[in-house]
N, C-alpha and C positions, 0 to 999 in steps of 0.2 A: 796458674795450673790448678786444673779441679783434679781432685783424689776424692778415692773413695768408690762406694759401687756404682757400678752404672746403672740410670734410672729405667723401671720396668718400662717397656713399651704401652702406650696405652691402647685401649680398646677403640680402632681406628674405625672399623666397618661401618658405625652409626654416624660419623662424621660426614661433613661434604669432602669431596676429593682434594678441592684446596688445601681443605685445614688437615689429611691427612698427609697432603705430598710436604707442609711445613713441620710436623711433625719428626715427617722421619727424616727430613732436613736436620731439625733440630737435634736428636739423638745423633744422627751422625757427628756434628755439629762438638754435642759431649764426650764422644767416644772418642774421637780425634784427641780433643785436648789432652783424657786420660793419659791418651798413651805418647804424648809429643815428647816427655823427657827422653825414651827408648829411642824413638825412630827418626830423630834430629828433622833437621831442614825440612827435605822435603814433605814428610810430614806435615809440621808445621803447615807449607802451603795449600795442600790439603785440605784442612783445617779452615784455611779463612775461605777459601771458596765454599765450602761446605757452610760456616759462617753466613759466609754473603746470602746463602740459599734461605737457609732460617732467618734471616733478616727481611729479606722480598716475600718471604712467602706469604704474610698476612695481607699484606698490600694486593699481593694478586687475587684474593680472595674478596675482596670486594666486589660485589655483584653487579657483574655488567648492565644487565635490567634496573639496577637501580638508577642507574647513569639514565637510562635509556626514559624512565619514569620520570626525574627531574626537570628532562625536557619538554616544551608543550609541545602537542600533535600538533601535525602539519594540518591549517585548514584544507578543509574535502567541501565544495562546493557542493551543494543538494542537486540531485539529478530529476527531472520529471518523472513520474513512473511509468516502465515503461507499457506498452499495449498488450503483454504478456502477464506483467503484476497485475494490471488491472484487471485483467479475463481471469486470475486465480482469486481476487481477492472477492469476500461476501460484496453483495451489491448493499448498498444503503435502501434501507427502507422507506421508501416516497411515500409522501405524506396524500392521502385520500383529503378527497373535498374538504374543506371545514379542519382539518387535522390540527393539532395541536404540532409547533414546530421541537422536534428534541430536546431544547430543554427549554421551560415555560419558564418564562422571566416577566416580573414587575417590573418594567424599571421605575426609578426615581425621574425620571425626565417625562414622566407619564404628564398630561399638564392638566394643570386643577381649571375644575367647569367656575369660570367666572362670569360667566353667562347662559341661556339655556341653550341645551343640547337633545337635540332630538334625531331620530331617524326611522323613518317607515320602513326599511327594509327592502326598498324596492331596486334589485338591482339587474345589473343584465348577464348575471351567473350567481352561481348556487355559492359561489362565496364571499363570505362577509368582507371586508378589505380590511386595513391599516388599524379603525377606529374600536376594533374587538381581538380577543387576545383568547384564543378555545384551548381548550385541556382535553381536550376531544374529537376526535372525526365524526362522532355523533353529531354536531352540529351544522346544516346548511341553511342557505338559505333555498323558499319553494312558495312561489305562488303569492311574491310580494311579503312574507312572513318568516321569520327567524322558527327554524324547526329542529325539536331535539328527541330522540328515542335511544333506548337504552343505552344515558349517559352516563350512568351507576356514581351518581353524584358527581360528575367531572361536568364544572359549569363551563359559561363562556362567558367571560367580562369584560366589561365595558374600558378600554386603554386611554379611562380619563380620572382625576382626581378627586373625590368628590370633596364638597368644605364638611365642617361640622355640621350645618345646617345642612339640607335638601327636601325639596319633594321631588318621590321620581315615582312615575305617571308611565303605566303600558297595560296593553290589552292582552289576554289572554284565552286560552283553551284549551281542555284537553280532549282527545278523540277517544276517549274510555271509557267505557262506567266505574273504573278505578280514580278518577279525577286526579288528583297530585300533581299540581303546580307549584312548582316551588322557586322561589327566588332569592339572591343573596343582597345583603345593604351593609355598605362600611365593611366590607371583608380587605383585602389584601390584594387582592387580582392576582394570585396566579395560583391558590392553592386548589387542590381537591381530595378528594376521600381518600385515602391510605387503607381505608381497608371497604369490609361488607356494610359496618355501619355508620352515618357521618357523624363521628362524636368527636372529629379535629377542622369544624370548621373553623375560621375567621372572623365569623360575621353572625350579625341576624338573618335569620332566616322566618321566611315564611312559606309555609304549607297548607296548602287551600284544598283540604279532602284527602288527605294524604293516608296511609297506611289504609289502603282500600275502601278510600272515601268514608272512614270512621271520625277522622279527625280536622278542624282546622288547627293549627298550631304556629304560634309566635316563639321561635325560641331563640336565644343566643351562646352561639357557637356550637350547642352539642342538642342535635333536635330531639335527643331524647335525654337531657338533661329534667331531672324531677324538678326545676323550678319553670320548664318552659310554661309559657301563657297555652290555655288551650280550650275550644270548644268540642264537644262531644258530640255527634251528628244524627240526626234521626234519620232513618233510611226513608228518601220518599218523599222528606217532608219539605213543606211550598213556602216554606221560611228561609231566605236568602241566609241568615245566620245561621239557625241551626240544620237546613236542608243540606243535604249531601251535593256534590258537583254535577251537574246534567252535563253529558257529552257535548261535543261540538256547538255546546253554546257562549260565547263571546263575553268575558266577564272585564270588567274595568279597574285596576287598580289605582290604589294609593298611597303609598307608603311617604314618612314625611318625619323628620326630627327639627321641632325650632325651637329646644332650650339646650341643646347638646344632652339632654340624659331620655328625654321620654319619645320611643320608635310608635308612633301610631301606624293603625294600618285598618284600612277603608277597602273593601270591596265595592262596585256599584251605588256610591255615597252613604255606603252602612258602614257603622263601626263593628269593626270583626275583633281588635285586640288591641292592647297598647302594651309596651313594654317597659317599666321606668327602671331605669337606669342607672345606681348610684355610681358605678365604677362602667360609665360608657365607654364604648369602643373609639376610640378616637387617634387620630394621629397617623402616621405611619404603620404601614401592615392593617388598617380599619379605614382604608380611602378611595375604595372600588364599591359598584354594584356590580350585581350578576347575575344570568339567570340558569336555572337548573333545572335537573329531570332527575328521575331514577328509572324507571324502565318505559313507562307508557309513553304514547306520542305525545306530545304538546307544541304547540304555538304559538310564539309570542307577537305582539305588531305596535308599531307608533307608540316608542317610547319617548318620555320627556322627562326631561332632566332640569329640574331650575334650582339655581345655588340661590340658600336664603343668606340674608347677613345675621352676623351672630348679635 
């Protein structure tokens, strides 16, 4: 027998409805017993059914959702979607000639040039096939020639290995009096410029008349790096080195590393620069060539690739 006063009700409103309906189970529960010496028997009875109710109540307050939650979902088979989803949904943006496919990947299964690799470019449509990997729809091919205009440094590379050693051999042009030919060596194959200036490339680079036919320039990774290699160009002048780029005239490169640190680079069998090396680019992420543009036309043709041994 409890005696004594009976307990204040509690402030039930803020509660869930279970835990108020045990509640006043409860209280009944106490109030019953209070008074069981007065009101005999049936009382008493009373009492334990009121009992029983503040006993079940917490139990029924267990939240059915949570039952429901412990269970795993019933599998739902994928449905096609149907010809109505697909008439709401944006269309995918198709890739133009040359296009660079949504996300430009290097793979590692790229295969390394253990022998030479070349291609004239001659094909029977404007796109390059399997063996090139573009960052760009700037890129087709026209007229038997690999052709690029305003690629804003998004090259097109070569989907072959290169060893530490190579000479890679291709002809070129630019259709400007801005000349700016540019190509990538031991880059990565698949990056391009992130922004207005290329100061994240990968790779060496060379720039044959570049920044408005002022300059040629040798540089690694950032072609406007204060240590790149560079000649300063006379406007006009009949000196294959220091003369600026003549338009639509057909120039021969050469670019070639055989100690793994020093990039030579040969125009027309002249030396234009050399780049030595102490911390070369080598290895993974520095095992593609590439070629590039920034805005003017250019042409590339018959390139050759030969792996040297180390």
């Amino acid at each position: 027998m409890l005696h004594g006063r009976e307990p204040k009700a509690p402030h039930t409103r803020a509660l869930p409805a279970c835990f108020r309906l045990w509640l006043v189970g409860f209280d009944a529960f106490v109030s019953a017993m209070n008074r069981l010496g007065v009101s005999g028997l049936p009382r008493l009875l009373n009492s334990l059914v009121a009992g029983a109710l503040a006993i079940a109540g917490p139990f029924a307050c267990v939240p059915r959702e949570r039952e429901e939650r412990a269970k795993p979902a019933p599998a739902v088979a994928a449905e096609p979607p149907s010809a109505a989803s697909r008439a709401e949904a944006p269309d995918e943006p198709e890739n133009e000639v040359g296009a660079a496919p949504p996300a430009v990947e290097a793979s590692a299964a790229d295969p390394l040039l253990e022998a030479v690799f070349e291609d004239d470019f001659e094909r029977g449509s404007a796109e390059l096939g399997p063996n090139w990997r573009v960052t760009s729809p700037a890129w087709r091919v026209d007229g038997g020639r690999l052709c690029g205009e305003n690629a804003r440094n998004h090259p097109v590379w070569l989907a072959r290995r290169l060893p530490r050693n190579a000479v890679i051999e291709f002809q070129a042009l630019s259709e400007s009096p801005d000349g700016d030919i540019k190509a990538e060596f031991w880059g990565d194959g698949r990056s391009s410029a992130s922004g207005q200036s290329y100061t994240d490339a990968t790779s060496y680079l060379t720039v044959f008349g570049g920044w408005k036919n002022r300059f040629h320039v040798l540089a690694r990774r950032d072609e406007h790096a204060p240590d790149r290699r560079e000649i300063k160009l006379v406007p006009g002048g009949a000196d294959l080195i220091t003369g600026t780029v003549v338009p639509h005239r057909v120039y021969r490169f050469r670019v070639e590393r055989r100690d793994g640190h020093a990039v030579r680079w040969q125009v027309d069998d002249m030396d234009i620069l050399t780049y030595r090396d102490d911390e070369p680019l080598l290895g993974p992420g520095h095992e593609h060539f590439g070629f590039n543009d920034w805005q003017v036309r250019v042409c590339f043709d018959n390139l050759r690739v030969t792996p040297l041994r180390d």
